[in-house]
N, C-alpha and C positions, 0 to 999 in steps of 0.2 A: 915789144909787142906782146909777148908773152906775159910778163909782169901787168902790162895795160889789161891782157883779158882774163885773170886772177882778179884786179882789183874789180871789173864788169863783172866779173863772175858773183864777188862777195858784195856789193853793190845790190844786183837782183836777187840776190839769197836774204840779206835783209830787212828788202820790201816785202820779199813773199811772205818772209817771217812776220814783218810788223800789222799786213794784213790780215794774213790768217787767225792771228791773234787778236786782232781788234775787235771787241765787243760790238755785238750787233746792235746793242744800245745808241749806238751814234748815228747809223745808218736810220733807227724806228723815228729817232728826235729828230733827224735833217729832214727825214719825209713827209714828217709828220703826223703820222699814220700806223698805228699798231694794227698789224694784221691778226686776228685772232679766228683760229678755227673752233668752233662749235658746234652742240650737235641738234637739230632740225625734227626730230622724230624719236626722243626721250623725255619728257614730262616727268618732272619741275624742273630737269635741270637745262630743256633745252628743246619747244617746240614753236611748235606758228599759231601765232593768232589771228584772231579774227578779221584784224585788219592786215595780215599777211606780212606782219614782221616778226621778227625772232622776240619769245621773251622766254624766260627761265632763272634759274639758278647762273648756271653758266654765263647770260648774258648779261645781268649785273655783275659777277664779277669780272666780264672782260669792259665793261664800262668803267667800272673802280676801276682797275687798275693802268688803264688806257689815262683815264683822270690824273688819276698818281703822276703817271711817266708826262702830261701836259700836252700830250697829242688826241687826236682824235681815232676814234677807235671803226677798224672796218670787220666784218662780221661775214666769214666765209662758213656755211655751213656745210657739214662733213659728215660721214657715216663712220661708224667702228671701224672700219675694215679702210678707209684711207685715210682718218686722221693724223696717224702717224706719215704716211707717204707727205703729205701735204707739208707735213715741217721739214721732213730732211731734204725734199726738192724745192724749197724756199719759198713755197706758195705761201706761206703762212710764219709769220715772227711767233708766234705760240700756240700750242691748243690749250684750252679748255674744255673739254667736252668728256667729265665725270670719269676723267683717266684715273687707273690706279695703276700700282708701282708692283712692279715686280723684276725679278735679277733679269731675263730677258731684254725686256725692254731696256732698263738700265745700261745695259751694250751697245745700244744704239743711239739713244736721247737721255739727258736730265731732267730731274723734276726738282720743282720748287716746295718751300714748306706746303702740309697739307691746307687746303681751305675749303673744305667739302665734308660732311662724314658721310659714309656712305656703308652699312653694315648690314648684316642679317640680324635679327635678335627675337628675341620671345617678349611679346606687347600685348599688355590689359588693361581691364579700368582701373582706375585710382583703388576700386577697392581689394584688388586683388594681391595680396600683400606676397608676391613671388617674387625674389632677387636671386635664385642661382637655382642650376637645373634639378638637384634634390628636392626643391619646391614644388615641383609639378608634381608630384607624387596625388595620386586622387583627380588630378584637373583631367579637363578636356582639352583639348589643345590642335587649333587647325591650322592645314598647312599644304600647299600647293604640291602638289604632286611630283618629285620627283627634281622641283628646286634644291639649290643648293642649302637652304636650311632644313629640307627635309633630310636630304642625305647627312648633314652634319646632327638633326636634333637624332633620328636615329640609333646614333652610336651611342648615347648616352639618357635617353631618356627613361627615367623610372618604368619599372615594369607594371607596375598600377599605374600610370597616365594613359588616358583614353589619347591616340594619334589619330585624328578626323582628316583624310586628304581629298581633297577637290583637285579638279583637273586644271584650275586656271586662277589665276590671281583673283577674278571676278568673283567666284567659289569662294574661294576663303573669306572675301572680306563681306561677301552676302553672310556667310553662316556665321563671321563675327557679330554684324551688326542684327544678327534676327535672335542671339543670343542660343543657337545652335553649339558653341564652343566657347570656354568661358574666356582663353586667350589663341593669341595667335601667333604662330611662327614664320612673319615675314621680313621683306627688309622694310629699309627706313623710308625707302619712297614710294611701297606700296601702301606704308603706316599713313604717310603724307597725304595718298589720296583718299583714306578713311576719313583723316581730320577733315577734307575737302569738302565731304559729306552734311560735315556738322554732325554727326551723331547724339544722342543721348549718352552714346558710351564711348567715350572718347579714349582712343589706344595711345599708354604711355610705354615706353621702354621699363621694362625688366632688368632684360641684362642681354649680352652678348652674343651669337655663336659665335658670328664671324665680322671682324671687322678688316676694312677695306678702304680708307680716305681716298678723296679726289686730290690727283696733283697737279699743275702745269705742266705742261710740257714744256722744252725748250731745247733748239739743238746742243751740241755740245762744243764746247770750246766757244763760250757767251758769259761768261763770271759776269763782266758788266751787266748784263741785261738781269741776270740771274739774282746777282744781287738786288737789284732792285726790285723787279717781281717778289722776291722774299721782303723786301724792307715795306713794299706799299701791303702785302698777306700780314706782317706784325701789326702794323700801323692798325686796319683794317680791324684786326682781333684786339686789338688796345682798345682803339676807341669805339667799337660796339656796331661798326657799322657792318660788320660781316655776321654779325649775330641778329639784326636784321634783317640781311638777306636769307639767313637761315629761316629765322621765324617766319618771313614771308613764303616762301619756295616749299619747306620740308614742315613746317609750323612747329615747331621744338627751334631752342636754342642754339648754338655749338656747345659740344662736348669739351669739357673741362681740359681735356687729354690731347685735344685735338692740337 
């Protein structure tokens, strides 16, 4: 009897083993169904339209990639503040929703290669010939109040650069486009929605402060699934269709580095 419930014993230690470890990839393809969390009330990469369904950045790539895997793709939109609950309580097989990587979160969840950029940087017209922040030397230069590229242009900006600050994204990009300041220190998806404008003066990137990619999310202990999400993000950047959804969504390219 004893020897009978040793081998019961190492019998259900096995399955739990081979479960626990089974890639959640089998479970997405049986169901058929990739569950993707997105996010509902961030523009471009993630709001409602007109006729009251999700479109964005975000929600083309949780189509690609739903495509890739040969299932069809379901669309749970989500806030900051529970995106992450939503995957590790299995509401959701991934987020998407213009997540960035940091060692914190790394503790909890995995992320897949980047397929987002998502940065702060210094943006002007074509004719402004600034690539590194000893260029601003003499410029005007606006910038939202109290944002994270404010605090970061701050610490290093030439002591001859005029720093123009408005209270609100709106500000800045009214006093870009009235030609109030000759560039601007915002990020890439307030840049987005200047281009949105159509301006006369259309903001290209510069250069840097801060850079930040979007990742996927995905729980941990999922290699299968993981692997794939990363292999349909190469694919994707090989053959040009995520540089698509770039130019659509943020209207610039992907980044070379990306």
């Amino acid at each position: 009897m004893k020897l009978a419930r040793i081998a019961l014993a190492l019998v259900a230690a096995a399955t739990l083993f081979t479960t626990s470890a089974r890639a959640e990839l089998d479970d997405v393809k049986k169901a058929g169904v990739l569950k993707v969390a997105v996010p509902q009330d961030f523009p471009p990469f993630g709001t409602v339209g007109p006729d009251m369904k999700a479109v964005g950045y975000d929600i083309d790539v949780a189509e690609l990639l739903a495509k890739e895997l040969g299932v069809k793709v379901e669309l749970v939109p989500v806030t900051s503040a529970n995106r992450i609950p939503y995957l590790t309580t299995k509401k959701v097989d991934l987020v998407i929703s213009s997540l960035g990587k940091n060692p914190d979160r790394e503790k909890v969840i995995d992320f897949s290669s980047a397929y987002a950029p998502f940065f702060n940087g210094v943006f002007g017209p074509a004719d402004q010939k600034v690539t590194k922040v000893e260029e601003l030397a003499g410029k005007t230069i606006g910038v939202t109040r109290g944002a994270v590229e404010d605090l970061e242009l701050s610490k290093v900006v030439p002591a001859s650069a005029t720093v123009k600050r408005y209270e609100d994204n709106n500000g800045t990009i009214s006093a870009f486009l009235s030609g109030q300041v000759e560039l601007v220190a915002t990020g890439n998806v307030v840049a987005a929605a200047i281009l949105a404008k159509n301006p006369p003066k259309r903001p290209e990137v510069k250069f840097l402060i801060k850079n930040s990619p979007c990742f996927v999310g995905l729980n941990k202990g999922e290699p299968k699934l993981l692997a794939a999400v990363n292999a349909a993000i190469a694919k994707a950047k090989t053959d040009g269709s995520l540089a698509k959804i770039s130019q659509k969504w943020l209207g610039t390219g992907l980044p070379a580095d990306l």
